[in-house]
N, C-alpha and C positions, 0 to 999 in steps of 0.2 A: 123887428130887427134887433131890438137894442135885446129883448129878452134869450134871443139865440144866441148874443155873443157874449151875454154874461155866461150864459147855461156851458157855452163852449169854456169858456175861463175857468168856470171852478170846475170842469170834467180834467183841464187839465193841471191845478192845480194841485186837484185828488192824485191825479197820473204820476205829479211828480212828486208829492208826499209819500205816497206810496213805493216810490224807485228808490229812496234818499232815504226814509227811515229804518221800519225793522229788517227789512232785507240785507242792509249793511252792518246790522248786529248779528243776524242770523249766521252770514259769510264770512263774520270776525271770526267767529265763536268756529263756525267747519273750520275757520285758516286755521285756528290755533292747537282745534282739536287735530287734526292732518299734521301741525307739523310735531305736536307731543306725539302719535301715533309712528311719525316718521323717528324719531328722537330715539322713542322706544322699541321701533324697530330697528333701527341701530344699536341700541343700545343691547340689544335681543342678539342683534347681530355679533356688536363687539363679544357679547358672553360666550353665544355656541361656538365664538372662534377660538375664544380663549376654553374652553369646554375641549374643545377640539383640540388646541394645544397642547391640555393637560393633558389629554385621551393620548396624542400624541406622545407627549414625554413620559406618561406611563409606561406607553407602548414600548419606546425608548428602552424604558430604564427596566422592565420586565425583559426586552429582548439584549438587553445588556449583561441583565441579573442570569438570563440563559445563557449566553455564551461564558460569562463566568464561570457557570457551573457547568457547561459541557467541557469549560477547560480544565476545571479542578476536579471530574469525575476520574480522569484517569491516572492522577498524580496520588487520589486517597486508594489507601493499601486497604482489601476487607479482613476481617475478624477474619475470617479461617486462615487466609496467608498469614496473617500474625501469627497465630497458631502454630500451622506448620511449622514456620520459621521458626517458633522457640522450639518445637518439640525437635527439629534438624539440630535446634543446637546442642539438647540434654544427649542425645544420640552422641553426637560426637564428643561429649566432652565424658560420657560415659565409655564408648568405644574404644579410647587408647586402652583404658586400663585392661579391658578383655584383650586387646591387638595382644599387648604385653604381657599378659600371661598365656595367650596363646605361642608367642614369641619364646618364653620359654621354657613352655612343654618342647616346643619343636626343636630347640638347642638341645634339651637333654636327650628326647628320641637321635637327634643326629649325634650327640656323642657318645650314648649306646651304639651306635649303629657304625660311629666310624672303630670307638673299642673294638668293637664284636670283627669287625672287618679288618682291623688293621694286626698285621703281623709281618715278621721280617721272612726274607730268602732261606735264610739258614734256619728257621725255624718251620718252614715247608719242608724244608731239604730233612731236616732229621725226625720231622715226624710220619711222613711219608715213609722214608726206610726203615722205621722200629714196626709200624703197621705193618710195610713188606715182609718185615721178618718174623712177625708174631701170626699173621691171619691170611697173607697174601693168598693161601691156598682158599679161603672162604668168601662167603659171601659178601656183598655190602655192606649188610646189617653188621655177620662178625669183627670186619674190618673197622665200621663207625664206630662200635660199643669197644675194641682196646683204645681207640686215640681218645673216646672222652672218657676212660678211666684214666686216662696222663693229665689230659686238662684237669680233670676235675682233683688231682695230687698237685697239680699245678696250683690252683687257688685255696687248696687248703693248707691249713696255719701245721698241720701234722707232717708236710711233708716240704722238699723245697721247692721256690715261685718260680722256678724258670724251668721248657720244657728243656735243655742241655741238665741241667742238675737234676730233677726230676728221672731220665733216662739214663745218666751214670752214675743216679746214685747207687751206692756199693751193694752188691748182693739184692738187687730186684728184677734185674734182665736178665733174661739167661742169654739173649743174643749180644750184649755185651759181653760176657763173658767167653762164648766160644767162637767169636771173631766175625758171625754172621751180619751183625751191625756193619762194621767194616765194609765187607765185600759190598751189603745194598749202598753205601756210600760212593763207594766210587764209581759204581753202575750209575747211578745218578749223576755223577759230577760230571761222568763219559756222556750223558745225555742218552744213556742206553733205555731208555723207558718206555719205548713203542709198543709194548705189548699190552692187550689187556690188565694184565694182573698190575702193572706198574700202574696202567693209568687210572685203574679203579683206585689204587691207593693212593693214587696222588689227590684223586676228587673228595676219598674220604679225609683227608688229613686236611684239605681246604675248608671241610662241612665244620669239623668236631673247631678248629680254630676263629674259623666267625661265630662259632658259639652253639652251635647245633650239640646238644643234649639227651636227644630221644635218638629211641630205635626200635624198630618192628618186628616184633617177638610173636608169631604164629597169627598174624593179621591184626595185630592190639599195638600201638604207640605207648612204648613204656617211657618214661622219664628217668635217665642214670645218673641223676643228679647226684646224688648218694653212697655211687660207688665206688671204692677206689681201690680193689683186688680184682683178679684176674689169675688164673690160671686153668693148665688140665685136672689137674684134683687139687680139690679147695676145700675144704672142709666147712660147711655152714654155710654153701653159696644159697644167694636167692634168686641170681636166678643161670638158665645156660642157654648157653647159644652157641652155635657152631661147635668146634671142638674144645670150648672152653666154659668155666665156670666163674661166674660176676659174684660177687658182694661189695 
């Protein structure tokens, strides 16, 4: 009996040497390592948040750095608009000076043109009745080429500037002289002019004072720029038309 209850005593004081020693360093050693593993997964933890964060504020400042630049894409002007733009500008700043020399060519064509058009009542009135008296029986052509041999005495320095002086000067009409001037004058002044023959003369004396110069000699536009004679025998004319002879 006594040898059972020793056998039993030291079976349990193995039992409890063995529950009390290395099992309680073993269990230290798991606690400590579990709670470093816990620590570091925190730690692991705190990082991928702050990882995350930065990821985040990257993301941020990327989707920031984006709408900056979505905003600022439309406010930059490109290279070709600059371009255009200067080249708009050398245009216009080159342009007037063309405007203005176009400006006046077209002043001096319109003051040719109002010259050429402009004449007075009495000087329709008396070239129309010298025409009447000199060619009325003739054609257009004969009619236009006496009125621009007046003009054309009219602006040369050999004879005098006005068509009245030019048509009374002494000893060159002969309807001045034998009073036929007269009579087409006051046909005229009566408004007697309905016929044909007046009104062709009046169209011709309208033509030769806006400045019409030519005339059509057997189908050919001659220029009488040159001429300033006129008669039925002329001696040395160049040329004839109707019942008269030019140089």
């Amino acid at each position: 009996m006594y040898c059972k209850k020793f056998a039993l005593l030291m079976l349990t004081m193995f039992l409890l040497l063995g529950l009390s020693g290395k099992p309680v360093s073993v269990s230290a050693k798991e606690d400590v390592t579990v709670e470093n593993t816990v620590v570091n997964n925190e730690n692991n933890t705190v990082t991928d948040n702050c990882t995350e964060s930065s990821e985040e504020s990257n993301t941020e400042d990327t989707t920031a750095e984006d709408e900056n630049n979505v905003a600022t894409v439309p406010v930059q002007t490109p290279a070709s608009s600059i371009v255009n733009k200067s080249t708009t500008t050398t245009i216009s700043t080159v342009s007037p000076k063309k405007q203005a020399t176009v400006k006046k060519v077209a002043k001096k064509k319109k003051t040719k043109k109002s010259k050429k058009a402009t004449y007075k009542k009495s000087e329709l009135r008396l070239m129309a009745s010298i025409i009447n008296c000199e060619a009325g029986g003739e054609g257009m052509q004969g009619k236009l080429a006496v009125g621009v041999v007046i003009m054309n005495r009219v602006k040369s320095k050999s004879f005098p500037n006005t068509i009245k002086k030019v048509v009374y000067q002494k000893g060159q009409f002969s309807p001045v002289r034998n009073g036929s001037l007269r009579k087409r004058l006051r046909q005229y002044d009566a408004g007697k002019t309905h016929s044909k023959q007046w009104k062709d003369c009046i169209t011709a004396a309208k033509k030769v004072l806006k400045g019409q110069r030519t005339v059509v000699v057997k189908g050919k536009v001659k220029n009488m720029k040159g001429y300033h004679f006129f008669s039925v025998r002329l001696p040395h004319a160049r040329m004839k038309l109707g019942g008269h002879r030019f140089k």
